[in-house]
C-alpha positions as CSV (number, residue, x, y, z in Angstrom):
1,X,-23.5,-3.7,2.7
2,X,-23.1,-6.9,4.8
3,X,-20.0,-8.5,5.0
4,X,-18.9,-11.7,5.9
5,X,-16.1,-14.1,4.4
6,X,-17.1,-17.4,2.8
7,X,-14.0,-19.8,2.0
8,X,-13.9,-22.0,-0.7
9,X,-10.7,-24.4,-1.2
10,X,-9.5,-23.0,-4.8
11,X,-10.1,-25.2,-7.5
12,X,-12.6,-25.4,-4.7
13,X,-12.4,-21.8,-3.5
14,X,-13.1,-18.0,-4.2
15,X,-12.1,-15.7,-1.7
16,X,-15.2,-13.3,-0.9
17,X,-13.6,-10.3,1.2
18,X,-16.7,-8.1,1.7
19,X,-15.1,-5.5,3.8
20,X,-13.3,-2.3,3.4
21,X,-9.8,-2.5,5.0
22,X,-8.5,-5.3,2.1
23,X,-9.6,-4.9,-1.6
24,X,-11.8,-7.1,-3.0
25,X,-9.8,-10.0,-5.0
26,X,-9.0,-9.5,-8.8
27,X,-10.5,-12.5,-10.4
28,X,-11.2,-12.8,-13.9
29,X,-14.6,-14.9,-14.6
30,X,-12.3,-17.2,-17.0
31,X,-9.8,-17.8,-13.7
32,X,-12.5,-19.2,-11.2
33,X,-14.1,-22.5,-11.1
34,X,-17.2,-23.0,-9.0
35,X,-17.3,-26.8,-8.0
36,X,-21.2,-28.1,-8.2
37,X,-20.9,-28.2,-3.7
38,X,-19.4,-24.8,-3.7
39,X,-22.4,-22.6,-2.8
40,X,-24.2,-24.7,0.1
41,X,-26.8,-22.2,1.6
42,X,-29.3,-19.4,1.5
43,X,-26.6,-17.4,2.6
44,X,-23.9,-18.1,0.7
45,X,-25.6,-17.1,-2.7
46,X,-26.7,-13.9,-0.3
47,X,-23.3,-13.3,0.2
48,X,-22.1,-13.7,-3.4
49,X,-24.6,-11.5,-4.9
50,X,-23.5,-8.6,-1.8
51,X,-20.1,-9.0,-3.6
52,X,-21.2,-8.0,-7.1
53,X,-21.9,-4.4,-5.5
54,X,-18.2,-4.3,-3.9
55,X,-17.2,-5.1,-7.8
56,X,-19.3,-2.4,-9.7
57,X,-18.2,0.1,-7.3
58,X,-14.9,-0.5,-7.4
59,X,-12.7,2.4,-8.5
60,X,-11.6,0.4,-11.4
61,X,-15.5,0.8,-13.0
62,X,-18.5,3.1,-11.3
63,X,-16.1,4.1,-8.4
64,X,-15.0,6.7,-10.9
65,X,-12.6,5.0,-13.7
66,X,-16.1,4.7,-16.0
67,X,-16.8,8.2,-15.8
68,X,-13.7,9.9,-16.1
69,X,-13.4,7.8,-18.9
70,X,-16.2,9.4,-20.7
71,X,-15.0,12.5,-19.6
72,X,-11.7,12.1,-21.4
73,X,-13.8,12.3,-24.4
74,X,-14.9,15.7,-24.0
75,X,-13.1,19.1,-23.9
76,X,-13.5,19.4,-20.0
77,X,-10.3,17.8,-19.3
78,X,-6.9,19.9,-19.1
79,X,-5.1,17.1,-21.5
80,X,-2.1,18.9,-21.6
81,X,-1.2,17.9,-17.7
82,X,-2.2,14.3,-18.2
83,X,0.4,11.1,-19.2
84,X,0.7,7.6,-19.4
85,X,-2.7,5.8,-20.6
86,X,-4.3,8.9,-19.5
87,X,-3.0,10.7,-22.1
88,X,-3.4,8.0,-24.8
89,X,-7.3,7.3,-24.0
90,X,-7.5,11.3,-24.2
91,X,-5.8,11.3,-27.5
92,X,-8.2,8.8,-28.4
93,X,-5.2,6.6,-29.2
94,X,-6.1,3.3,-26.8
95,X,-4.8,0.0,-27.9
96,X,-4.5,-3.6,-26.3
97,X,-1.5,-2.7,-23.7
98,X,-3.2,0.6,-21.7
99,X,-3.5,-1.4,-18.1
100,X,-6.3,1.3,-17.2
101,X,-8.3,-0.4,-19.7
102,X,-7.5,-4.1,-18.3
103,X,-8.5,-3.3,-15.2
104,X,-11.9,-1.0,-16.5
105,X,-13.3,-4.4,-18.8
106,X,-12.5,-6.8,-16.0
107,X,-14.2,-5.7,-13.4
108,X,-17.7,-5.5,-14.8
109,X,-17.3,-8.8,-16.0
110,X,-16.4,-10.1,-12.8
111,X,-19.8,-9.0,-11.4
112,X,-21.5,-10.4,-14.1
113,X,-19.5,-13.8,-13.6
114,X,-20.9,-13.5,-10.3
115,X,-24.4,-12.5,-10.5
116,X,-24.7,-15.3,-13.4
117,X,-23.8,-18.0,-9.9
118,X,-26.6,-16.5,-7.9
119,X,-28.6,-16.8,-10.9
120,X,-27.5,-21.0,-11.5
121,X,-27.8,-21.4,-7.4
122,X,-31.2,-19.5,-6.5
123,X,-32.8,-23.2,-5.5
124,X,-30.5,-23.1,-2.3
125,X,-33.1,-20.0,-1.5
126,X,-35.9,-20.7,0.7
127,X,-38.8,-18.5,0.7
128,X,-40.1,-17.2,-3.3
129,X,-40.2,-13.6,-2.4
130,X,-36.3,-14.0,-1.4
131,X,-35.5,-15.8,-5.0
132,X,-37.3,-13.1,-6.8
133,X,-35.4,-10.4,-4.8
134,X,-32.0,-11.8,-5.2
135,X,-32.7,-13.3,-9.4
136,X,-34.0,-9.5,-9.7
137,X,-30.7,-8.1,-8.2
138,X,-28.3,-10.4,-10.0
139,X,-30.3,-9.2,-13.6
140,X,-30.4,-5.6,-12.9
141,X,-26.3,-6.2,-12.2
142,X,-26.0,-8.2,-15.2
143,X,-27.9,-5.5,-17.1
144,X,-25.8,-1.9,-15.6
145,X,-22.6,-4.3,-16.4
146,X,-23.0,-4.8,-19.4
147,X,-24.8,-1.2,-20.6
148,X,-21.5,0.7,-19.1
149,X,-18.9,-1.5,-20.6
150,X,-20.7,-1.5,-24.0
151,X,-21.0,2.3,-24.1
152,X,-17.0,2.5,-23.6
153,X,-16.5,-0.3,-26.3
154,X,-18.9,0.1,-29.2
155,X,-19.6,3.2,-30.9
156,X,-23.7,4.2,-30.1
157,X,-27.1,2.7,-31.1
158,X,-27.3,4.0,-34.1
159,X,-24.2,4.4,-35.6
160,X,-25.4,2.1,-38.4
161,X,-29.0,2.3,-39.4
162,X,-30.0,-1.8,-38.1
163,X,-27.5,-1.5,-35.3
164,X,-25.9,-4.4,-36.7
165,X,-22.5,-2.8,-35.2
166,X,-20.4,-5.0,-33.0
167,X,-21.0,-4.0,-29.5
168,X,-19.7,-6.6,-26.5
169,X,-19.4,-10.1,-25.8
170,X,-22.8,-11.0,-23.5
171,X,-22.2,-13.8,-20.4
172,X,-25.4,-15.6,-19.0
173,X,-23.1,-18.7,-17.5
174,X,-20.8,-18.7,-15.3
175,X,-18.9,-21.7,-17.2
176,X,-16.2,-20.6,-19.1
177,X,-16.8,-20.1,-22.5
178,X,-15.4,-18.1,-25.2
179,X,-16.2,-14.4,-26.4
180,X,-18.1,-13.5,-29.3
181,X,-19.2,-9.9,-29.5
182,X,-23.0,-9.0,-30.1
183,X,-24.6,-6.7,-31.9
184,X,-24.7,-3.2,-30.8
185,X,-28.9,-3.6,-31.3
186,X,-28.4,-7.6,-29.9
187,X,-27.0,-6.1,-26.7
188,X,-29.2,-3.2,-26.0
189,X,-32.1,-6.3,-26.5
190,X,-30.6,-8.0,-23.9
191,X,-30.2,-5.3,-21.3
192,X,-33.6,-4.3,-21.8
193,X,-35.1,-7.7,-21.3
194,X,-32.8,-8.0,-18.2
195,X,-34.2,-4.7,-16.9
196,X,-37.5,-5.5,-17.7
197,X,-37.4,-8.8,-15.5
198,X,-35.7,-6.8,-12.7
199,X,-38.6,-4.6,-13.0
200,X,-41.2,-7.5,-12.0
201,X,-38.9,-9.0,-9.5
202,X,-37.8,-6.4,-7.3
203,X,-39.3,-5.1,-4.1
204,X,-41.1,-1.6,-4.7
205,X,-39.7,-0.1,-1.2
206,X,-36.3,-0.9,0.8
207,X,-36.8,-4.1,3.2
208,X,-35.1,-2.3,6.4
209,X,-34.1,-5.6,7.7
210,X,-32.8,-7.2,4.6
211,X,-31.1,-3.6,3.5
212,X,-30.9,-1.6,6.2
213,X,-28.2,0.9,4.0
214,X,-30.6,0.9,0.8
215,X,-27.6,-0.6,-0.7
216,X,-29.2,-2.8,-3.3
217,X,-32.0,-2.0,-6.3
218,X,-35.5,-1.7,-6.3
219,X,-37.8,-1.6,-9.2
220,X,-37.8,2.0,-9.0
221,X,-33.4,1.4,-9.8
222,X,-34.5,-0.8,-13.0
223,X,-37.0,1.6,-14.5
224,X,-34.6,4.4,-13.6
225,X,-32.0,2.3,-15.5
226,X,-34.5,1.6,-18.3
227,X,-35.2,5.5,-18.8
228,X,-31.6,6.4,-19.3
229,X,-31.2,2.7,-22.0
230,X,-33.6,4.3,-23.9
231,X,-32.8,8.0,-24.0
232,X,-29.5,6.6,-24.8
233,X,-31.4,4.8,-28.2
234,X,-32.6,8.0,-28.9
235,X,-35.8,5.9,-27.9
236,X,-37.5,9.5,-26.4
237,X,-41.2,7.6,-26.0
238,X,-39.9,5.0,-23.7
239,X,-37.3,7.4,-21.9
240,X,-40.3,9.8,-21.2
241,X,-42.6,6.8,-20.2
242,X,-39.9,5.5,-17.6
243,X,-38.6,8.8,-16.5
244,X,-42.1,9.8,-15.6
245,X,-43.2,6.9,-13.9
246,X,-39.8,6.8,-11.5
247,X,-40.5,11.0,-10.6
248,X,-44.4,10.8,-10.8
249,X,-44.9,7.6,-8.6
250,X,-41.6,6.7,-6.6
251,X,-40.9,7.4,-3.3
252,X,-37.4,9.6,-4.8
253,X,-38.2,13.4,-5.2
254,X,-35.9,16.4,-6.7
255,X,-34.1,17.9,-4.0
256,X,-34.3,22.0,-3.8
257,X,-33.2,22.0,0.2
258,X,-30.7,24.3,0.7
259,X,-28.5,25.1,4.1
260,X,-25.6,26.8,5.1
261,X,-22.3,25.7,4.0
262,X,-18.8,27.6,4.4
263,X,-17.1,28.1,1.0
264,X,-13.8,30.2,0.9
265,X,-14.2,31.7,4.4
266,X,-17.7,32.9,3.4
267,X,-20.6,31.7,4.6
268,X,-23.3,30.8,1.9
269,X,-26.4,29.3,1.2
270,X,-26.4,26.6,-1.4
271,X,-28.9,23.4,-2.6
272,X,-28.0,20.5,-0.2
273,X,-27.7,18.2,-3.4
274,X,-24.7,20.5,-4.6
275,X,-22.8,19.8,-1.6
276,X,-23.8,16.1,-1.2
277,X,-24.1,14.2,-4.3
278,X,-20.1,13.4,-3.7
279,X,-20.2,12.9,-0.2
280,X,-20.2,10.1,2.8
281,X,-24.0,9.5,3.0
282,X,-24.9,10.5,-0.5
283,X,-27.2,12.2,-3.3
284,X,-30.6,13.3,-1.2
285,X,-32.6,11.9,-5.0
286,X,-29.9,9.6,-5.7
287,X,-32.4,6.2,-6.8
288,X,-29.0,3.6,-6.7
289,X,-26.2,4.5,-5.5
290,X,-22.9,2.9,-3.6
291,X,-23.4,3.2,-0.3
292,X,-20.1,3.7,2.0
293,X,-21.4,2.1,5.3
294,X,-20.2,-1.4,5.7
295,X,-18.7,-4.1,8.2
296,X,-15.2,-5.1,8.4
297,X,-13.6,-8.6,9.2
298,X,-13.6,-7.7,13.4
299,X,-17.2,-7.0,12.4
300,X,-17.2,-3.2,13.2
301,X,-19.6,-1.0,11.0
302,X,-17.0,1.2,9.4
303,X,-17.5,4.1,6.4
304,X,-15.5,3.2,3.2
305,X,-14.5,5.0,-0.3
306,X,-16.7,3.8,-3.1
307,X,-15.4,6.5,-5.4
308,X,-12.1,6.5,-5.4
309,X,-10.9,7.1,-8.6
310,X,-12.9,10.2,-8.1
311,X,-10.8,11.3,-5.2
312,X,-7.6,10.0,-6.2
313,X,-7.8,12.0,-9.6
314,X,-10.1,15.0,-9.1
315,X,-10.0,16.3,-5.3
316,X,-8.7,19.4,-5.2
317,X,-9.2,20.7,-1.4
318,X,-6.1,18.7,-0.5
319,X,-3.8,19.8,-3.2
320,X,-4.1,20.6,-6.7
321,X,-5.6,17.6,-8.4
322,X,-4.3,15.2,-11.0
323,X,-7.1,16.7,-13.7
324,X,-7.9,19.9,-14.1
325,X,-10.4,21.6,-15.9
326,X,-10.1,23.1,-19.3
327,X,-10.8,27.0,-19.4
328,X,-13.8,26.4,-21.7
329,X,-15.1,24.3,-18.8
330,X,-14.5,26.7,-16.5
331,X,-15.6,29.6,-18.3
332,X,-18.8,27.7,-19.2
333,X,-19.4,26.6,-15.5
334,X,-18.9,30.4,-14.7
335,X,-20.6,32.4,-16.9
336,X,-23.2,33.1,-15.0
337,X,-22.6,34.9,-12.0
338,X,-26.1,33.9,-10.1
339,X,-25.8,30.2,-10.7
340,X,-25.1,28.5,-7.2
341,X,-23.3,25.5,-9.1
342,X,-20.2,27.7,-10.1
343,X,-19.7,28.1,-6.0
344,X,-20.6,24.8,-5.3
345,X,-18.3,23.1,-8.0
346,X,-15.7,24.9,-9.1
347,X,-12.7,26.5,-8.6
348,X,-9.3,27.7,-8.9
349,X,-5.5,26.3,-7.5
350,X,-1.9,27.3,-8.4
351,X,-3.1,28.9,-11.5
352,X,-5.4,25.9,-12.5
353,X,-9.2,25.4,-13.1
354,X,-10.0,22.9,-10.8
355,X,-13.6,20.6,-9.4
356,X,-14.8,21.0,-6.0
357,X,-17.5,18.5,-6.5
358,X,-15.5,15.1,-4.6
359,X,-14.2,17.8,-2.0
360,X,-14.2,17.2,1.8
361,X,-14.9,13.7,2.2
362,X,-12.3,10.7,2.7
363,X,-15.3,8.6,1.7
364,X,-17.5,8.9,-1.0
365,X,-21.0,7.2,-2.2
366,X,-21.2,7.8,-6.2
367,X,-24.7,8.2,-7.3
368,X,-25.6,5.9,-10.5
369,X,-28.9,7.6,-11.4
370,X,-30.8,10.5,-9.7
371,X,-34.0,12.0,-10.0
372,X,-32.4,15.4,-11.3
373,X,-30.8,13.0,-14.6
374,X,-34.3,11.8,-15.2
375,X,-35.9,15.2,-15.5
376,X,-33.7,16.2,-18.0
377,X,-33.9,12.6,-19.8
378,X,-38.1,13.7,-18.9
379,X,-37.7,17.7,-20.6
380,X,-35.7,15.9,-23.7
381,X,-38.0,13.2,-24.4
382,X,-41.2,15.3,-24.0
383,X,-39.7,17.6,-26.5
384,X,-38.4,15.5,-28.7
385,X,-41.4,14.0,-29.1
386,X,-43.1,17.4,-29.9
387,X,-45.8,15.9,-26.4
388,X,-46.2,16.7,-22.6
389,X,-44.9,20.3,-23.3
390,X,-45.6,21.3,-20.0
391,X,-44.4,18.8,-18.0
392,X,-40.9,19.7,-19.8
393,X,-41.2,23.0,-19.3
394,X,-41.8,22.6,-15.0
395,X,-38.6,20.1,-15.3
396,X,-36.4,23.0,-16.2
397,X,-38.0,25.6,-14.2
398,X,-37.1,23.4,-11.4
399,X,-33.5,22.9,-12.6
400,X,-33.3,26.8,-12.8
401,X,-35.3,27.6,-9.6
402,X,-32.7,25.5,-7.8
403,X,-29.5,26.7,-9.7
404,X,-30.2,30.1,-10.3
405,X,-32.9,31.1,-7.5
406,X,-36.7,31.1,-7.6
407,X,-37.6,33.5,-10.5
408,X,-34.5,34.7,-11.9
409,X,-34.9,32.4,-15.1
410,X,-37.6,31.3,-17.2
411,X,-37.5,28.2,-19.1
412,X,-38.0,28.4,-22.4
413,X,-41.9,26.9,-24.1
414,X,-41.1,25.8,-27.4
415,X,-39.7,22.3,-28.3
416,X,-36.7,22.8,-29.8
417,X,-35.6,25.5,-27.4
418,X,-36.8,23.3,-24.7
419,X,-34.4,20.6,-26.6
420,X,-31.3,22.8,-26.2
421,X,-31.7,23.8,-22.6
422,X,-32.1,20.2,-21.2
423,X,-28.9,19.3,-23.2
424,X,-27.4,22.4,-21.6
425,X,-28.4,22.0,-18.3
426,X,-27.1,18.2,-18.5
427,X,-23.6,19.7,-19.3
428,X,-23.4,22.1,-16.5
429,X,-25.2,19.4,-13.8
430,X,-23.3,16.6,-14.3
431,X,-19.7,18.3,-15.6
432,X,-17.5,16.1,-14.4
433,X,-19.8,12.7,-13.7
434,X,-19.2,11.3,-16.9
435,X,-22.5,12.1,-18.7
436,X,-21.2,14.5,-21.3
437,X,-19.2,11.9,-23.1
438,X,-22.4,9.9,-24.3
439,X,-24.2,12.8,-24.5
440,X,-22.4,14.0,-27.6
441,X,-22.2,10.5,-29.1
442,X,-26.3,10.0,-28.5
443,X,-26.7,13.2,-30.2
444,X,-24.5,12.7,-32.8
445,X,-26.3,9.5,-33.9
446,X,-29.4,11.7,-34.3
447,X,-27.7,12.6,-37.6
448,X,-29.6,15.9,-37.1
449,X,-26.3,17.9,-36.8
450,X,-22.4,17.1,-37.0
451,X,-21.0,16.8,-33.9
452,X,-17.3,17.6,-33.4
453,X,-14.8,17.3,-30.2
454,X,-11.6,18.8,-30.1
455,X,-11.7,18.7,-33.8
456,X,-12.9,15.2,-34.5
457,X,-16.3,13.6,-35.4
458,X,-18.3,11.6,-32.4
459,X,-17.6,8.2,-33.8
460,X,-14.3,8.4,-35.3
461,X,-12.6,4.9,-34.1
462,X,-10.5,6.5,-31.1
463,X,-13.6,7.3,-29.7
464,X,-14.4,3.9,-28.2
465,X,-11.7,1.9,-26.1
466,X,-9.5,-1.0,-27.7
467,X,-10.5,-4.0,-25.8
468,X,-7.7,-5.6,-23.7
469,X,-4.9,-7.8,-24.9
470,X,-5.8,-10.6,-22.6
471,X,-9.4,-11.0,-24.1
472,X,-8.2,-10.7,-27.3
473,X,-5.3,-13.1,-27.2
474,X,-7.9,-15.9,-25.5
475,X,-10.6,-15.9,-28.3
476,X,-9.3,-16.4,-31.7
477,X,-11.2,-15.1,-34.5
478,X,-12.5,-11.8,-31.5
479,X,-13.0,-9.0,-33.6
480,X,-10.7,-5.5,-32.0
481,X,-11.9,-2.3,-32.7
482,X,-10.2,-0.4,-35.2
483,X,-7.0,1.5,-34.0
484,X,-5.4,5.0,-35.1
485,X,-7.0,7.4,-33.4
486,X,-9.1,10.4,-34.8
């Protein structure tokens, strides 16, 4: 992204440090005051959107705390070698004082706090086509803020059967104001009208001038966005319509390049999107993502770490890693001894089952949404739906073709088997990325079949986080989430 610095006096000033070598400043939205002369120009509000990105991707949320999160509520993490709030958001035991958690609800907030400025300020922007750029932008960050924090927060659309379920407090001004939490089905509303906007706002293709990186969303990112909202409703029409437009009609395509990697002191051939969806330059189908190129303060284009809770918890090339996997994980990962993923992925260290996917990079882009998540949320939603049979069918014969090698695997042709395939390739693609998590609470909301993990139901009360001390303590009468555990 561009960097640059803009000084405001405080009371008169927010500090926006865009580069790399110094983290970006830990304000909460209720802290800052934006005086009415505090954004003067085009590029100030330019600016002050860039910085939502540095925010989202920070390691506190999608730089890896969100997802391994998620993953916590799984059975792929070893929880016997965690400790400390680690432990207690594994034990689905959080409460008001786990600091992890502080940090996780803050920071998407801050980006919203943000975006909602550029939204208050876009008259300072010249030309139409740049306002709708930069409103579409700030809504599709408004939108993936709020959709990630609520899914941690609030148990899943359809937990109850109006969705009249507490889900997050929603921020459209940037004044300070207090929090009242929203309905579960009041949220999702307002993240689909948000995305729906970005959608009609946002360019089709990357402006090379304006984002030389493809740092920032285009309507293809929105729709992308939209598909996975829906399949998360358990909305399979909509998923399928937006999955299908994004692989059908966007410029993205699945990746089935392979080349030559060394693994183990052996040489072997394995899909390029195996090796590089964790890696400096990124997913090859990845349709957002954080993008590592940037330019520091001495204004030197420089390559920094957008995932680092990834790497600080899960690399295991350097030593043996923080988390480990569970043997079920492993086993699972392994079973079968053609699939290229087990090489590519995973692995073994001091007696411990361990990831290779955020190996051999000091900096990594984290991919948000790629064209291999929406042909699984594609395959589910066309069999769900009992419709576009086919089409489901050629998504995971691709998936195969590319894990397992052309031909050796058939997918299944009937709808239910079809069902149970996509949700079992989704495990084994992602293991690790933070999808599994809401997987098992999406389908457990089906009410089509109980859903246990490690011995307790998908929506017992430790499986969504306790919000934070300080946003309780701030707003009297804000409703906590239950405590106890499971």
């Amino acid at each position: 992204m561009r960097t640059k610095n803009i000084f405001i006096s405080i009371f008169l000033t927010i500090s926006l440090i865009l580069g790399s070598c110094t983290d970006f400043l830990d304000i909460k939205p209720e802290g800052v005051l934006l005086k009415e002369d505090a954004l003067n120009t085009q590029e100030d509000v330019r600016m002050l959107l860039n910085s939502t990105y540095t925010v989202l991707f920070s390691g506190s949320f999608l730089g890896g705390r969100t997802q391994i999160i998620s993953e916590l509520m799984t059975n792929n993490i070893l929880g016997s070698e965690l400790d400390g709030d680690w432990f207690v958001i594994y034990n689905r035991a959080s409460s008001i004082f786990e600091g992890i958690i502080g940090g996780l609800y803050s920071e998407p907030y801050i980006a919203i706090y943000r975006a909602n400025n550029v939204l208050e300020n876009l008259d300072l922007v010249d030309k139409q086509i740049d306002r709708d750029r930069m409103e579409g932008e700030a809504r599709f960050v408004r939108a993936l803020a709020h959709f990630e924090t609520l899914r941690l927060f609030a148990q899943p659309y359809g937990y109850t059967p109006d969705n009249s379920h507490l889900g997050i407090p929603i921020k459209i001004k940037s004044k300070p104001e207090g929090s009242i939490r929203e309905t579960v089905g009041g949220t999702y509303l307002f993240i689909i009208s948000e995305l729906e906007d970005a959608v009609e706002l946002l360019p089709e293709e990357t402006d090379n001038e304006y984002d030389p990186h493809g740092a920032y969303p285009t309507k293809w990112a929105a729709k992308a966005l939209l598909a996975r909202v829906y399949f998360q409703m358990n909305d399979f029409e909509n998923a399928f319509t937006y999955a299908n437009d994004v692989i059908e009609n966007s410029p993205y395509e699945f990746s089935s390049l392979t080349a030559e990697y060394e693994v183990e002191d052996d040489t072997v051939t394995l899909p390029i999107e195996f090796m590089d969806r964790y890696s400096k330059l990124g997913s090859n189908e990845a349709v957002f993502r954080s993008v590592t190129i940037t330019v520091n303060q001495a204004g030197e284009t420089i390559f920094v770490n957008r995932g680092g809770e990834f790497s600080g918890n899960m690399r295991s090339d350097l030593a043996v890693p923080y988390m480990k996997m569970t043997q079920n994980a492993y086993l699972t990962g392994t079973s079968d001894p053609i699939d290229l993923r087990a090489i590519a992925w995973y692995g073994k260290k001091e007696g411990f089952n361990i990831s290779k996917k955020f190996n051999g990079n000091d900096q990594l882009s984290v991919p948000i949404i790629t064209i291999t998540e929406l042909k699984l949320i594609r395959a589910e939603s066309a069999a769900e739906n009992k419709s576009e049979i086919n089409i489901a069918i050629q998504d995971i014969q691709d998936i195969f073709d590319r894990a397992y090698g052309s031909g050796n695997r058939v997918a299944p042709t009937t709808a239910n088997a079809l069902i149970i395939e996509a949700r079992n390739q989704r495990k084994l693609e992602f293991i690790f990325e933070g999808h599994l998590g809401q997987d098992l609470k999406r389908i457990g909301a089906l009410v089509r079949e109980e859903v246990i993990i490690r011995g307790a139901p998908w929506n017992c009360p430790g499986s969504v986080l306790q919000f934070p001390q300080s946003e309780i303590a701030n707003n009297p009468g804000f409703i906590a989430n239950p405590e106890g555990g499971c």
